[in-house]
C-alpha positions as CSV (number, residue, x, y, z in Angstrom):
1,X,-55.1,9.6,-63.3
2,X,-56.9,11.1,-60.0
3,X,-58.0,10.7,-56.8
4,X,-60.5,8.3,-57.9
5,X,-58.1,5.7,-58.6
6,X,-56.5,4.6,-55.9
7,X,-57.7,2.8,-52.9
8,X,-55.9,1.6,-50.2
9,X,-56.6,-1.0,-47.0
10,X,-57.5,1.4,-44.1
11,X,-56.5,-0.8,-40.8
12,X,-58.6,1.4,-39.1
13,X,-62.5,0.6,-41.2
14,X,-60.2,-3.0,-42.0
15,X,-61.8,-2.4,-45.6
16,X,-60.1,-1.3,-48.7
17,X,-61.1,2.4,-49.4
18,X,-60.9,4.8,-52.5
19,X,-58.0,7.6,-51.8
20,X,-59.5,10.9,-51.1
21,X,-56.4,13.4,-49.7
22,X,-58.1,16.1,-47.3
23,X,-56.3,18.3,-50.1
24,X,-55.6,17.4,-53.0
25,X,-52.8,19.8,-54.0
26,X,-50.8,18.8,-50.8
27,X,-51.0,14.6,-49.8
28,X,-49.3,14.2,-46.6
29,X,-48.0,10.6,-45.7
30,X,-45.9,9.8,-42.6
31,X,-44.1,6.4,-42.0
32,X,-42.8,5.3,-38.5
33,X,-39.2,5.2,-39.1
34,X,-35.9,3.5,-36.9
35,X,-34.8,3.5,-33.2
36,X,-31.3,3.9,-34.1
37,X,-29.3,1.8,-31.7
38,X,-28.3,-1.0,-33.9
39,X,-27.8,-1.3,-37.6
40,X,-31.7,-2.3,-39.1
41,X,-32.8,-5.9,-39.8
42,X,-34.4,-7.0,-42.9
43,X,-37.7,-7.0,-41.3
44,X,-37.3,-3.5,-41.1
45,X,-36.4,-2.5,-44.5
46,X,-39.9,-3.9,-45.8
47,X,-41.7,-0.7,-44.5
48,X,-38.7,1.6,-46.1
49,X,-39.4,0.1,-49.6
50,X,-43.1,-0.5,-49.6
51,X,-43.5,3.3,-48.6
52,X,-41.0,4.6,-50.7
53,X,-43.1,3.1,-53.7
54,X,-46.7,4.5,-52.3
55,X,-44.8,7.5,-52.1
56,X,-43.3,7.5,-56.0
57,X,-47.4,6.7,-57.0
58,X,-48.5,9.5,-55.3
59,X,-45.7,11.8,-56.6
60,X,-47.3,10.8,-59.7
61,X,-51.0,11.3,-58.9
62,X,-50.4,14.6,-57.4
63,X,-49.0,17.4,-57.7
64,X,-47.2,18.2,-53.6
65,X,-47.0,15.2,-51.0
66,X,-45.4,15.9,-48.1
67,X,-43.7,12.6,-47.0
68,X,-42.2,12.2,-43.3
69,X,-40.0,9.7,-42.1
70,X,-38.9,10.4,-38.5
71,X,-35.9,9.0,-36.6
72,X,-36.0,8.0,-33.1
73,X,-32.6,9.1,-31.7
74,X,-33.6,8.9,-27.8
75,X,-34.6,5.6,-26.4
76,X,-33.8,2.8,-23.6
77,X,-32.6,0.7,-26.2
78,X,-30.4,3.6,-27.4
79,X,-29.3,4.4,-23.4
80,X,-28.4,0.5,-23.0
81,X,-26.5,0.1,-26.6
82,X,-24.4,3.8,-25.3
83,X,-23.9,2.3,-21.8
84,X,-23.2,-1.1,-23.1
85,X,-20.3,0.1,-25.5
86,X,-19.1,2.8,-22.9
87,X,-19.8,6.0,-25.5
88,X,-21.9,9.0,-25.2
89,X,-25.4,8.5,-26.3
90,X,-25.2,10.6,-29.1
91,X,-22.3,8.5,-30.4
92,X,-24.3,5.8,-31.0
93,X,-27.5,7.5,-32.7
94,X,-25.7,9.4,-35.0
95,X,-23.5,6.3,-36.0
96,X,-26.6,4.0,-36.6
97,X,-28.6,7.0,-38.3
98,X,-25.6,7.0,-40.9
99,X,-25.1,3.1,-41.4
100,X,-29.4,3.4,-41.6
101,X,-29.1,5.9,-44.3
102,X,-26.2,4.0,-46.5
103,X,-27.9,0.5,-46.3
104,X,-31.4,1.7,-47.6
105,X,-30.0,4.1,-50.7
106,X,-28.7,0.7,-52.2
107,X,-32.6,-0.2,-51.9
108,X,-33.1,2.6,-54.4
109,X,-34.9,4.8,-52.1
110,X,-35.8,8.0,-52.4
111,X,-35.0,10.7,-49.7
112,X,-38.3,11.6,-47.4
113,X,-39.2,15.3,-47.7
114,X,-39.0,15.5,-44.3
115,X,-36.7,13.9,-41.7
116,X,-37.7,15.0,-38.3
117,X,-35.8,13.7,-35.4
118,X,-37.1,13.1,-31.8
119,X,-34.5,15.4,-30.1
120,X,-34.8,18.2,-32.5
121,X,-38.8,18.2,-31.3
122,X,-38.9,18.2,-27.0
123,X,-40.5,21.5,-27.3
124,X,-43.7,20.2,-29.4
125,X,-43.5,17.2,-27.1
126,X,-43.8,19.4,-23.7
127,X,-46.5,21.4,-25.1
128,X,-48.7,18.7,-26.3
129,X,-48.3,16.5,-23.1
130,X,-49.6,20.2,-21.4
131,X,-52.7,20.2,-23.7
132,X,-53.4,16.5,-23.2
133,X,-53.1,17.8,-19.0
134,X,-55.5,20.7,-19.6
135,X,-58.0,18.5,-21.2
136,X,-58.4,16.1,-18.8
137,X,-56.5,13.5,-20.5
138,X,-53.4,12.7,-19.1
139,X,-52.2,13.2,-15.6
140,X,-48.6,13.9,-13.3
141,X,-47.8,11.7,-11.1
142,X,-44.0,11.3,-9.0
143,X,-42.4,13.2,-12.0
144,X,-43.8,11.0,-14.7
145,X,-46.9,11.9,-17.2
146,X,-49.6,9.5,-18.4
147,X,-52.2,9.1,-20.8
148,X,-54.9,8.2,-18.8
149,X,-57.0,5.6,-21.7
150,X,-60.5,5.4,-19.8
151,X,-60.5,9.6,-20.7
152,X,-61.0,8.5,-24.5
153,X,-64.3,7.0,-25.0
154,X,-63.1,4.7,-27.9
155,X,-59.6,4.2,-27.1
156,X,-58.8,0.7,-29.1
157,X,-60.6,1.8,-32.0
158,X,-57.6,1.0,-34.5
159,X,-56.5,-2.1,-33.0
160,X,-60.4,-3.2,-32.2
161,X,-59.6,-3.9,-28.3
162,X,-61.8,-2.1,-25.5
163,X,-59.9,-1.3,-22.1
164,X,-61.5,-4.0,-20.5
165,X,-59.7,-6.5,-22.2
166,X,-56.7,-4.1,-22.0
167,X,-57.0,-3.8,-18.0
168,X,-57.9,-7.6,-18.0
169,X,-54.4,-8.3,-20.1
170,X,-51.9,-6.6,-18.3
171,X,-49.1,-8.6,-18.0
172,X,-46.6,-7.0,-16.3
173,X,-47.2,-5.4,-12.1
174,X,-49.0,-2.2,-12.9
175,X,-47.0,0.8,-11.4
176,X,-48.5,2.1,-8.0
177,X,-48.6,5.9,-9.5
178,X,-50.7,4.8,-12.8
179,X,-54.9,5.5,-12.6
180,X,-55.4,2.4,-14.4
181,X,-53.4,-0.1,-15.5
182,X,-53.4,0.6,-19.1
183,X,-52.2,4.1,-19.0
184,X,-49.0,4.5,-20.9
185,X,-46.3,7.0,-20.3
186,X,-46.0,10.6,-22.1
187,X,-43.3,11.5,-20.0
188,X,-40.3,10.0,-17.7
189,X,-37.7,11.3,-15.2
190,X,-34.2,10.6,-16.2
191,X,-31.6,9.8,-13.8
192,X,-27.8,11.6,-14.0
193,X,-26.2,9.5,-16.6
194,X,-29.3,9.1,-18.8
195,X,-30.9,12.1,-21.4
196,X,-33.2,14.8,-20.0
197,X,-34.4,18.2,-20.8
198,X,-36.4,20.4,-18.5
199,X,-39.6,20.4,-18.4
200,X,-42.9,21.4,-16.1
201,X,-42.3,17.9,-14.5
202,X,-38.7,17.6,-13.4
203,X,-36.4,16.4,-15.9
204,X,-36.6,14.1,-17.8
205,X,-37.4,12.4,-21.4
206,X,-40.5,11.5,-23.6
207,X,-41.9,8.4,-24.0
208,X,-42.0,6.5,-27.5
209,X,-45.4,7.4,-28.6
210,X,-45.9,11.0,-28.1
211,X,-42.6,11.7,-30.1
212,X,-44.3,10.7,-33.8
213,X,-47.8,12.7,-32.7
214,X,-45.8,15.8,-31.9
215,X,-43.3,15.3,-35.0
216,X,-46.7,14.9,-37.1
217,X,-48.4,17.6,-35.8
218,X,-45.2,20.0,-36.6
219,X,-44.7,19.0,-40.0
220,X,-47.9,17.5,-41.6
221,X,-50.7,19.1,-39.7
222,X,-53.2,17.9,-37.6
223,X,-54.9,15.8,-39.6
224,X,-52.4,14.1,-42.2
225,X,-54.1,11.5,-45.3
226,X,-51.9,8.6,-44.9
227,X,-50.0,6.9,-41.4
228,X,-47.8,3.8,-42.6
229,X,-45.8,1.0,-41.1
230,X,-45.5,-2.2,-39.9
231,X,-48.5,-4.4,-38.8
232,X,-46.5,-5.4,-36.1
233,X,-46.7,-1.6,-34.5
234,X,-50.6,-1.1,-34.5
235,X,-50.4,-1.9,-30.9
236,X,-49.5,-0.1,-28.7
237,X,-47.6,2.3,-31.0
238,X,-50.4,3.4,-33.7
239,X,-52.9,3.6,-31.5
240,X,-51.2,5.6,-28.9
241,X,-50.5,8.0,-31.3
242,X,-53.6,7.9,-32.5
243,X,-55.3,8.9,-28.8
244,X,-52.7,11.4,-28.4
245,X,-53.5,13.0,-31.9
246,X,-57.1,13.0,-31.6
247,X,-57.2,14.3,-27.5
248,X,-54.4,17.1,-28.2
249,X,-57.2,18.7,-30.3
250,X,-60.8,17.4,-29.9
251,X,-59.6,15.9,-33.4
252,X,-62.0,12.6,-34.4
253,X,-59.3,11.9,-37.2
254,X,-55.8,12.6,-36.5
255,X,-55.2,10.0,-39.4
256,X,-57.4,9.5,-42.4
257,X,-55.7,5.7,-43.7
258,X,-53.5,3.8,-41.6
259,X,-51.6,1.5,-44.0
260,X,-49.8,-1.3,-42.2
261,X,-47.3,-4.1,-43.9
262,X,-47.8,-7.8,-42.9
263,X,-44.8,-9.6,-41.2
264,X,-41.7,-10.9,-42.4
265,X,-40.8,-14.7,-41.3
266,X,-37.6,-16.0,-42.6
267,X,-38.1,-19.5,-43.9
268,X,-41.2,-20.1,-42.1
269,X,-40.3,-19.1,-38.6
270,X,-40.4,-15.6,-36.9
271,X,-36.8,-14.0,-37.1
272,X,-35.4,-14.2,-33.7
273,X,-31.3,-14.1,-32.2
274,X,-32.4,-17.0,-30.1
275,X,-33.1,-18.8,-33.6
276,X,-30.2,-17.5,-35.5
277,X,-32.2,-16.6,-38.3
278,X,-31.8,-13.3,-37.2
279,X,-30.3,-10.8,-40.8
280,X,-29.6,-7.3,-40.4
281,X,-29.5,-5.8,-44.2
282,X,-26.0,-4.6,-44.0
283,X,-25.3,-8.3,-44.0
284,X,-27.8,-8.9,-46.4
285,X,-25.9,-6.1,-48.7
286,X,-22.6,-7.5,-48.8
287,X,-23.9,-10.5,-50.7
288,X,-26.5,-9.1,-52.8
289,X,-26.9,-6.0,-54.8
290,X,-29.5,-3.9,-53.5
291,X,-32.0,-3.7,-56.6
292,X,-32.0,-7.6,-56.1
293,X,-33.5,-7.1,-52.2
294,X,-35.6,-4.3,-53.4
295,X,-37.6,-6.6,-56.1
296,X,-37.6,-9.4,-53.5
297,X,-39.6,-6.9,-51.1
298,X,-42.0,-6.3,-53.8
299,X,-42.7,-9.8,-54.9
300,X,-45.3,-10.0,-52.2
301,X,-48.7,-7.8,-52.0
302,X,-47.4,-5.7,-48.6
303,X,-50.2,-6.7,-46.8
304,X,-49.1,-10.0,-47.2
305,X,-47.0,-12.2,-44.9
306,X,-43.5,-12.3,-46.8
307,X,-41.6,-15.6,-46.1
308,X,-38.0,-14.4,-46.3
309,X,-34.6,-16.9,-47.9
310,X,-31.1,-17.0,-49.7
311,X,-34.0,-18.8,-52.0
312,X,-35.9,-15.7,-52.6
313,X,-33.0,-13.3,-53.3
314,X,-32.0,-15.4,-55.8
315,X,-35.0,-15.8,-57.5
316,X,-35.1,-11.8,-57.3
317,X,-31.6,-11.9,-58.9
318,X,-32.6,-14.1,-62.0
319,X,-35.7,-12.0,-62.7
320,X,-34.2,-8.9,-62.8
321,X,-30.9,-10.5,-64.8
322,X,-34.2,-11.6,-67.5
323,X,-35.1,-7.6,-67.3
324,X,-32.0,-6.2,-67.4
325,X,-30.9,-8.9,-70.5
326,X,-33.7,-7.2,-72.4
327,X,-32.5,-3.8,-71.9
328,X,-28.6,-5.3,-73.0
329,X,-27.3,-3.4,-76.2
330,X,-30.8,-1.6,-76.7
331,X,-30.8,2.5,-77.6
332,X,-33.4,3.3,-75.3
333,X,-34.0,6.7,-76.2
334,X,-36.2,5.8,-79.1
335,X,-39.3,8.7,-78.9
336,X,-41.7,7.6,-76.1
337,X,-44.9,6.1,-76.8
338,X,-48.1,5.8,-74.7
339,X,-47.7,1.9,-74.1
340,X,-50.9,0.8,-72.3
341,X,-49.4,-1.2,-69.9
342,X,-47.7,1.3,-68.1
343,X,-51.4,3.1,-67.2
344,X,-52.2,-1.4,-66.6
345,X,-49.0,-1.2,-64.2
346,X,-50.2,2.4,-62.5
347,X,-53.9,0.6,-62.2
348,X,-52.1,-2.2,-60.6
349,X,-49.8,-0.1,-57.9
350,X,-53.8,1.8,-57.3
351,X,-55.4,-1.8,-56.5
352,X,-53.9,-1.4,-52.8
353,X,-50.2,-1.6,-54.1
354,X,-50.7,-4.5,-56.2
355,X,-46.7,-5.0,-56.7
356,X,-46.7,-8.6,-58.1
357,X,-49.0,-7.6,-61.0
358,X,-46.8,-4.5,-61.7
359,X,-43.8,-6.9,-61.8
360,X,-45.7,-9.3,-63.9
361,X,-45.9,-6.3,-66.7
362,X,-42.3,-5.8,-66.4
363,X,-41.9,-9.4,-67.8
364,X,-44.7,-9.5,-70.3
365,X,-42.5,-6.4,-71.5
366,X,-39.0,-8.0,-71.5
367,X,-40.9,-11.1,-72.9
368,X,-41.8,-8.7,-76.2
369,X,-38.5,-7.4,-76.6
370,X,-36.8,-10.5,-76.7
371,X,-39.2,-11.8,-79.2
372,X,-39.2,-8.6,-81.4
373,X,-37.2,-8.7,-84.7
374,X,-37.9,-5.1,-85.3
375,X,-35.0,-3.0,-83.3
376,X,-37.2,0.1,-83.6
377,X,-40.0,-1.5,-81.9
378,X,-37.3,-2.8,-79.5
379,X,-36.1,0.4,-78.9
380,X,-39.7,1.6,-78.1
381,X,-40.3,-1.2,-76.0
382,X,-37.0,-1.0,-74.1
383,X,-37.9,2.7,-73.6
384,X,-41.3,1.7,-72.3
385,X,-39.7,-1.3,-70.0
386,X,-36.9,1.3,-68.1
387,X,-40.0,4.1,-67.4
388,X,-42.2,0.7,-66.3
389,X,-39.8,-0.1,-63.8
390,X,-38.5,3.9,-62.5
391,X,-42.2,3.6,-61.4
392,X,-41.2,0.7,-58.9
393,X,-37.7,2.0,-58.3
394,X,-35.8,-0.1,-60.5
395,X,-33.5,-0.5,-63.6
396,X,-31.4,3.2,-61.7
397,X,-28.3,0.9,-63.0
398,X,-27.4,0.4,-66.4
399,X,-27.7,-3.2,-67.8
400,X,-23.8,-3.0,-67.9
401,X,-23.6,-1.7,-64.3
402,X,-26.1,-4.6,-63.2
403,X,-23.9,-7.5,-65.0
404,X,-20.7,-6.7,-64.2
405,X,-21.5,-5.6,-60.1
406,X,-20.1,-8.2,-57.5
407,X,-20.3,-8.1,-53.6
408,X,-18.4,-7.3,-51.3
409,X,-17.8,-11.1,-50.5
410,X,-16.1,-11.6,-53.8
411,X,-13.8,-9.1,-54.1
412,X,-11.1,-10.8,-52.5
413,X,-11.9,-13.9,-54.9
414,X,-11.2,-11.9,-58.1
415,X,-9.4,-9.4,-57.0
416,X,-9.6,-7.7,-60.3
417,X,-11.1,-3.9,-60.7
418,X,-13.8,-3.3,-63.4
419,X,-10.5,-1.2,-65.7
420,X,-7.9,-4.8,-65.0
421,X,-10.5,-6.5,-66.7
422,X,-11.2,-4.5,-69.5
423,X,-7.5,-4.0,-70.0
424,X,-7.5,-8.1,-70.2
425,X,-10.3,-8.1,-72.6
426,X,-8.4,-5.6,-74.7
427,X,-5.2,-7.8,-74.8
428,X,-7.4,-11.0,-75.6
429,X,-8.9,-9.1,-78.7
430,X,-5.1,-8.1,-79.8
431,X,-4.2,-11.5,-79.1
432,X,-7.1,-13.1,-81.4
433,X,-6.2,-9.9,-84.2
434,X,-2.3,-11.2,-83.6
435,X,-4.0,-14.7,-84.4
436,X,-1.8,-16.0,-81.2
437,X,-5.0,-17.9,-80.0
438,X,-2.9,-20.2,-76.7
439,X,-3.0,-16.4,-75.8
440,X,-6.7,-15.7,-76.2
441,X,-7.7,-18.7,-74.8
442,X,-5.2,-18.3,-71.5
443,X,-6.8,-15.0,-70.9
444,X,-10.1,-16.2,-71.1
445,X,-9.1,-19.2,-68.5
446,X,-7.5,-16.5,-66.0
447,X,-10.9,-13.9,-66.5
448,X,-13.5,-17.2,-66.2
449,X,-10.9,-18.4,-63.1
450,X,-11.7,-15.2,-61.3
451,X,-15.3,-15.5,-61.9
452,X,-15.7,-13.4,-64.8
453,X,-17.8,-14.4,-68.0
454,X,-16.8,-13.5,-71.4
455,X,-20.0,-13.1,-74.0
456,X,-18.5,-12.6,-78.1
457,X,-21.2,-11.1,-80.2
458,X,-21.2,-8.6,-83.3
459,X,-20.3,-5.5,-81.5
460,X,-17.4,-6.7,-79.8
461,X,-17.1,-8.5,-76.4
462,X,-18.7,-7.5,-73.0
463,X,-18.8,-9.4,-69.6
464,X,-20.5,-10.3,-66.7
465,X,-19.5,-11.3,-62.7
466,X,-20.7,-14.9,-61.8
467,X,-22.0,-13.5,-58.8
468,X,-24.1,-17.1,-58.0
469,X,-20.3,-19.1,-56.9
470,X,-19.5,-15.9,-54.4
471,X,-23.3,-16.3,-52.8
């Protein structure tokens, strides 16, 4: 493949584009990652895995990206969490960075390239809020700093609204120090019992948006190919960063693409605590494996609006049991072939990350080696199938692994460990040799009891949890 081949929906033309990296021996491709004061909701973990798979296509496409997922470790909603729970500050980031990091490597992701966190980059932030000053484009005022917005002649340009309607919108009682009333904050003071570093304004703390256009700047460059996230942050988030970016350095680009997710609703509605429909993925993970929420995430084209349910997830889970029963008791280490249909499934991911067509190969695949009497050709085909789906993150489990996982919710209801029921297997099979079948039968009761199923077939027997009663 080349750069030719993919194109991508740039929120910022609102047309989808061909993919031309600024180099392309080096792609660069940041995604807004998580305040971490509270453990992430589902909503959340879209972005994680639709990025993570851009980022696999273009691992594949070329040879160096550079991909940056920051962490937002200082925050009000981080000082009211830390005050709330009566702990140091720091207590609480790095205990939601951690729980932030375990749920999404059950989603299969891989690790970003680069990690930047907000305090590790106060410098970069003081000395681009100075070169927004010295330009004319942000201002001090009573110890805070502000972007002033009429300074940049086509601030709104991502989000397509012009400061009128911006000054005629405003909410909220504009603050007596700000120019105008849509001028956001680059800087704050911080009181005694709040974080603060020095700085050439008093101290105090950043504001949201300047952190991921210092971060940027540091590790990407000045002008970086791709900017991802959810739709839900294009304003004001992306498009402050986007005026910071661009005034810091007389820079018309800042961002080549901005790629942006559609919204999550969980069964029609918007997820809200007021609604209780409100799912963090840590409680999503503790009834379903996280492969299953992975391909459930992927069902959808991202740009999409995903309706989210118990419904979905197990939809997700039958598919991939369809896919991973294909790839049961097959050697798939049968000499690779060049199957079409995994440049068809690559052509797919380059059509705007067309993820329901690549899943739709997956099955036409599984579909053949079902069908297949030839176990050479299943073996090619099996081989073919596993590489098809590493390019969507999936099948990192064996077919064994995937049948015979449970959640955490059923443990206690079996309460048997994978070697207990292997070790009751191995005393049915004696008891069936012994021809004592009251025996066999018995342990077959006690294993199907616990929610184990037993499947007899030429090469012995093997067995799956009946993860459906314990969800």
């Amino acid at each position: 493949m080349n750069d030719t081949d993919l194109h991508l929906y740039n929120t910022l033309t609102r047309q989808k584009q061909r993919f031309t990296p600024l180099d392309p021996n080096r792609v660069t491709l940041y995604v807004c990652g998580p305040t971490v004061y509270n453990y992430i909701h589902i909503g959340n973990a879209r972005p994680i895995v639709i990025f993570d798979t851009l980022y696999r296509l273009l691992k594949r496409l070329y040879p160096t990206v550079v991909y940056a997922r920051n962490i937002t470790d200082v925050d009000d909603k981080i000082n009211a969490a830390a005050k709330e729970a009566g702990t140091p500050i720091e207590n609480i980031s790095e205990r939601f960075a951690d729980a932030f990091h375990q749920d999404i490597l059950q989603l299969r992701t891989l690790k970003p390239d680069v990690e930047p966190r907000a305090t590790g980059h106060i410098e970069e932030m003081i000395q681009m809020i100075s070169n927004l000053i010295e330009r004319g484009h942000a201002y001090a005022t009573e110890g805070h700093v502000l972007f002033h917005v009429p300074s940049m002649r086509d601030y709104g340009k991502l989000s397509r609204r012009n400061q009128d309607d911006l000054k005629a919108g405003a909410r909220v009682e504009v603050a007596s120090y700000k120019k105008h009333a849509s001028d956001f904050v680059l800087w704050k003071p911080s009181t005694s019992d709040q974080p603060g570093w020095d700085s050439p304004w008093g101290r105090g703390r950043p504001g949201w948006h300047i952190e991921c256009s210092a971060m940027i700047k540091k590790h990407l460059g000045n002008t970086i190919d791709i900017h991802g996230g959810g739709q839900d942050l294009i304003f004001p988030h992306h498009e402050n960063e986007l005026a910071q970016g661009c005034c810091d350095q007389d820079n018309e680009e800042f961002v080549r693409y901005w790629v942006h997710n559609g919204y999550l609703t969980i069964d029609g509605e918007k997820m809200s605590k007021s609604l209780g429909n409100f799912f963090t993925l840590k409680e999503i993970l503790e009834k379903f494996n996280g492969e299953t929420v992975r391909f459930a995430l992927l069902n959808a084209q991202y740009r999409s609006p995903l309706d989210w349910s118990e419904d979905a997830l197990t939809q997700a889970k039958a598919s991939l049991d369809r896919l991973y029963g294909a790839l049961r008791n097959i050697s798939a280490n049968e000499t690779a072939i060049d199957d079409p249909r995994l440049a068809k499934l690559d052509a797919a991911l380059c059509d705007d990350l067309n993820t329901p067509e690549a899943l739709s190969i997956l099955h036409g695949l599984a579909h053949d080696i079902n069908k297949s009497t030839d176990e050479k050709q299943k073996a090619i085909l099996a081989n073919t199938l596993q590489r098809a789906g590493e390019h969507l993150g999936l099948f990192e489990s064996t077919a064994q692994e995937w049948f015979q996982w449970q959640p955490e919710s059923a443990s206690a209801k079996t309460g048997l460990t994978d070697t207990e029921i292997d070790k009751l297997i191995a005393d049915r099979l004696q008891a069936k040799v012994d021809k004592n079948y009251a025996k066999s039968d018995e342990i077959r009761d006690q294993l199907k009891d616990a929610g184990i199923l037993l499947e007899d077939y030429a090469g012995g027997t093997r067995w799956q949890r009946d993860t459906t009663s314990a969800s």
